[in-house]
C-alpha positions in Angstrom: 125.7 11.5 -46.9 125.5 10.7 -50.7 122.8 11.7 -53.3 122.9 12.3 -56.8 120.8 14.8 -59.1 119.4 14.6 -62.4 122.0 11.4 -62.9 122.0 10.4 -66.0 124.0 7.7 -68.4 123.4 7.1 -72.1 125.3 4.6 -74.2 124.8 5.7 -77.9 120.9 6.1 -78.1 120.2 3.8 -75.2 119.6 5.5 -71.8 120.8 3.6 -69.4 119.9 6.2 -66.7 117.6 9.3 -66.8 117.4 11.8 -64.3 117.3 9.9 -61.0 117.7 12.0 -58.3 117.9 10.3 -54.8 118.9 11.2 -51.4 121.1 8.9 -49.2 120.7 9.5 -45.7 123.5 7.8 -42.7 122.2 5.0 -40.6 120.0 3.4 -43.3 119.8 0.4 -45.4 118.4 1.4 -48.7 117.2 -0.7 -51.0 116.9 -0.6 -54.7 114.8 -2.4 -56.7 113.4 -3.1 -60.1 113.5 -5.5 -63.0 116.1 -6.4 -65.2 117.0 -3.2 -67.7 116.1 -1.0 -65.2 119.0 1.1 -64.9 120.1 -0.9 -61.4 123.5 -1.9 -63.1 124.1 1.6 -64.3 123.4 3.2 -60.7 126.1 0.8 -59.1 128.3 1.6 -61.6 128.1 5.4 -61.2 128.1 5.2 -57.7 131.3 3.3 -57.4 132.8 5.4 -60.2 133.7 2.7 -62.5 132.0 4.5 -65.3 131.0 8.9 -65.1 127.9 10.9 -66.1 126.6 11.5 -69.1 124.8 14.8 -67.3 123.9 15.5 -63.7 125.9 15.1 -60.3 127.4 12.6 -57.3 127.8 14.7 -54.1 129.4 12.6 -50.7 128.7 14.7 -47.9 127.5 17.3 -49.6 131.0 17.8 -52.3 130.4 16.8 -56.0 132.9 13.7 -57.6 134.9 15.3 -59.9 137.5 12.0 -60.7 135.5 8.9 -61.9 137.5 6.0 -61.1 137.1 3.0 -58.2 140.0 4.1 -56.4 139.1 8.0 -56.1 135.4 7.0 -55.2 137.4 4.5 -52.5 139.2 7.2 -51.0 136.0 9.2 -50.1 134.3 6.4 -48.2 133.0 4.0 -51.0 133.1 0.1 -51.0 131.1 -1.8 -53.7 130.4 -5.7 -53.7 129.3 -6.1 -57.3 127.2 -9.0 -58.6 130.1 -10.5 -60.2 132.3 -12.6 -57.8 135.3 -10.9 -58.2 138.7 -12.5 -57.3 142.1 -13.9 -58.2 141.8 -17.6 -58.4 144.8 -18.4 -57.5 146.0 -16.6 -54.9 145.2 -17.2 -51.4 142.3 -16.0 -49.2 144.6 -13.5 -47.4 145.5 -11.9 -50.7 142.1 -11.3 -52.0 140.6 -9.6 -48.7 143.9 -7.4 -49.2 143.6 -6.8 -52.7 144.5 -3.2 -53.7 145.4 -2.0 -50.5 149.2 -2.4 -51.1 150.9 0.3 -53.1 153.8 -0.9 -55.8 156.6 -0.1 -53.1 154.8 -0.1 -49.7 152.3 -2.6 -48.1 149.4 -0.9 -46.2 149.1 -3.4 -43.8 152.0 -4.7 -42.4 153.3 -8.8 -43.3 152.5 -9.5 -39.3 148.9 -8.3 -39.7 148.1 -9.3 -42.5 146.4 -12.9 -41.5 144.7 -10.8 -38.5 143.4 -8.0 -40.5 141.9 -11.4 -43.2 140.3 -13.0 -40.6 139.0 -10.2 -38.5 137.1 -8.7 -41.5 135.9 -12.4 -41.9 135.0 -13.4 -38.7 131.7 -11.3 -38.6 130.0 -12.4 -42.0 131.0 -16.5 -42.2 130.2 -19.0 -39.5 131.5 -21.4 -42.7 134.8 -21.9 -41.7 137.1 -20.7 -44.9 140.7 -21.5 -45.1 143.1 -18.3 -45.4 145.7 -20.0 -47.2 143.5 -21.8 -49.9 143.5 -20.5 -53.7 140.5 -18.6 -53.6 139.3 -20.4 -56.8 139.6 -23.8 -55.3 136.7 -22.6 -52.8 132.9 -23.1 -53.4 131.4 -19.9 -54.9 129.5 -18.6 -51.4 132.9 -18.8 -49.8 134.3 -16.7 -52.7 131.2 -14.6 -52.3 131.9 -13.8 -48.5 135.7 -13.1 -49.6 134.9 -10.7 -51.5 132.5 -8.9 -49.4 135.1 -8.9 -46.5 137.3 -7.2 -48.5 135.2 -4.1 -48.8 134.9 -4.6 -44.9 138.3 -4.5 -44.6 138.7 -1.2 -46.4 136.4 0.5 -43.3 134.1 2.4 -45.6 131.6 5.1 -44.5 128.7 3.6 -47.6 129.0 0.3 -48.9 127.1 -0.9 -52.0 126.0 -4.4 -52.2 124.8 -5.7 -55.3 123.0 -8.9 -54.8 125.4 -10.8 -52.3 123.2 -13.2 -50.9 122.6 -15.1 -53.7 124.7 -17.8 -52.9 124.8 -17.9 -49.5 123.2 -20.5 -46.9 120.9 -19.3 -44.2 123.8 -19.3 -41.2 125.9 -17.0 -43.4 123.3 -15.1 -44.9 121.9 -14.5 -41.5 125.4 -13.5 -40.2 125.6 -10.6 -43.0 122.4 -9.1 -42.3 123.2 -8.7 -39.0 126.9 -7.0 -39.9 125.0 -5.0 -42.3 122.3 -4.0 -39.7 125.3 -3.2 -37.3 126.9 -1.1 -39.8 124.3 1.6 -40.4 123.4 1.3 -36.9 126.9 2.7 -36.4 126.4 5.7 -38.2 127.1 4.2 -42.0 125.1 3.8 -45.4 124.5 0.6 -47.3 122.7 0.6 -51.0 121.5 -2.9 -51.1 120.4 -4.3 -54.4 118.3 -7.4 -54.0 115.9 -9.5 -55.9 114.4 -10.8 -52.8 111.3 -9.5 -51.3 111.9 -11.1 -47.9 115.6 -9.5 -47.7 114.1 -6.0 -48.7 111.2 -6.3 -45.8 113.9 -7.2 -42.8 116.5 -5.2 -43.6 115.5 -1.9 -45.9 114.5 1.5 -43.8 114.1 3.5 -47.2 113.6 1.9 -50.9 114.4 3.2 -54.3 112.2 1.5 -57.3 113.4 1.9 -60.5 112.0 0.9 -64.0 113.2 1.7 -67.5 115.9 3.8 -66.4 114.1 6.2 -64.0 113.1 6.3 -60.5 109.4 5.9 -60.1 109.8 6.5 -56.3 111.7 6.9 -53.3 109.8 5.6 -49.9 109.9 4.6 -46.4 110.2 1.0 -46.4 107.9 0.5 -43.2 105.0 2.5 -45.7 105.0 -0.3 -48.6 104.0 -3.9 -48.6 105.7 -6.2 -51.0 102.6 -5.9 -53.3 103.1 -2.5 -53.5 106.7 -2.8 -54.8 106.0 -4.8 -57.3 103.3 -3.1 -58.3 105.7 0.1 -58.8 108.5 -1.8 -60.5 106.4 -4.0 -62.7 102.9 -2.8 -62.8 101.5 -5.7 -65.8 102.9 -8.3 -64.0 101.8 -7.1 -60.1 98.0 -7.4 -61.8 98.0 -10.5 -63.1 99.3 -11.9 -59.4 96.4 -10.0 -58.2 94.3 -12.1 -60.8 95.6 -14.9 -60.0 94.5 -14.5 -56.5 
């Protein structure tokens, strides 16, 4: 469904990225992992075509990306919730799940849908209830989080890219997204799932990605590591001195 070969991204002499190959496969929550600086960022950004190759290739079903941009990776299938809560402040909660569907002359979805198309990509991910005509700014931050993942719900992708959005979610609507994301891929679609969180990896994750220092150091079935194990791979100094500890 998507993988990449020998992907690679230098910015003057730092490398970012260095020949990670990976293979996506549908129906699958796949993790990635690794520490800070370890080319996690650069990945999601590739992926999502914000920024393009230095070397190698992006195929989606099989056909290399050619065009780097958001929109041109949105048009084959791609959503990405980035790490950064991204919204307009001050328009409503409506307008940001609808952001960027609307062309400068026509509207994509229809003024009469537009409150039903809002709240149905909501309803699945917040049992907080969140106010479609509120500023988006004036809401607390796991509200805006949850906005801004229902936006890339709203877009129906085929592989959606979540980078971290737990983080600021309580346990109902944290709960309530793993369960959307597990229906997803059980219906067929792909979810890269960047998290910090051991316990969010071990529920959710069928394959997992490690990186470290810009390359991958392995690609594995989820059920065949422990937690030790993955932290052993994506920081190997500091999985021995827990070990120690113990």
């Amino acid at each position: 469904m998507l993988d990449t070969d020998d992907l690679s991204k230098t910015y003057g002499e730092t490398r970012a990225l260095e020949g990670a190959t990976i293979a996506f496969a549908p129906s699958t929550i796949h993790a990635i992992l690794g520490e800070n600086g370890s080319g996690k960022s650069t990945l999601v950004k590739l992926l999502s075509g914000v920024v393009a190759p230095t070397r190698g290739a992006i195929r989606i079903d099989g056909r290399a990306a050619t065009r780097f941009s958001p929109a041109s990776f949105q048009e084959r299938g791609l959503a990405t919730v980035f790490q950064e809560v991204l919204i307009a402040p001050d328009r409503s909660v409506v307008d940001n799940i609808l952001l960027g569907r609307d062309g400068l002359l026509t509207r994509a979805t229809p003024r009469a849908r537009r409150r039903d198309v809002a709240r149905e990509a909501l309803a699945p991910i917040a049992k907080t209830a969140i106010d479609l005509d509120a500023p988006a700014g004036a809401l607390p931050l796991a509200a805006r989080q949850l906005i801004v993942l229902a936006r890339a719900l709203a877009r129906r992708p085929r592989i959606l890219i979540l980078d971290e959005v737990t983080a600021a979610l309580d346990f109902a609507d944290r709960d309530a997204v793993f369960e959307t994301m597990e229906a997803f891929a059980r219906a067929g679609g792909l979810i890269l799932f960047i998290s910090h969180r051991m316990d969010e990896v071990m529920r959710l994750a069928n394959r997992v990605t490690v990186l470290r220092n810009g390359r991958v150091v392995a690609t594995r079935e989820r059920a065949e590591l422990s937690s030790r194990d993955m932290l052993r791979m994506m920081a190997p100094a500091a999985a021995d001195e827990i070990v120690h500890g113990q």
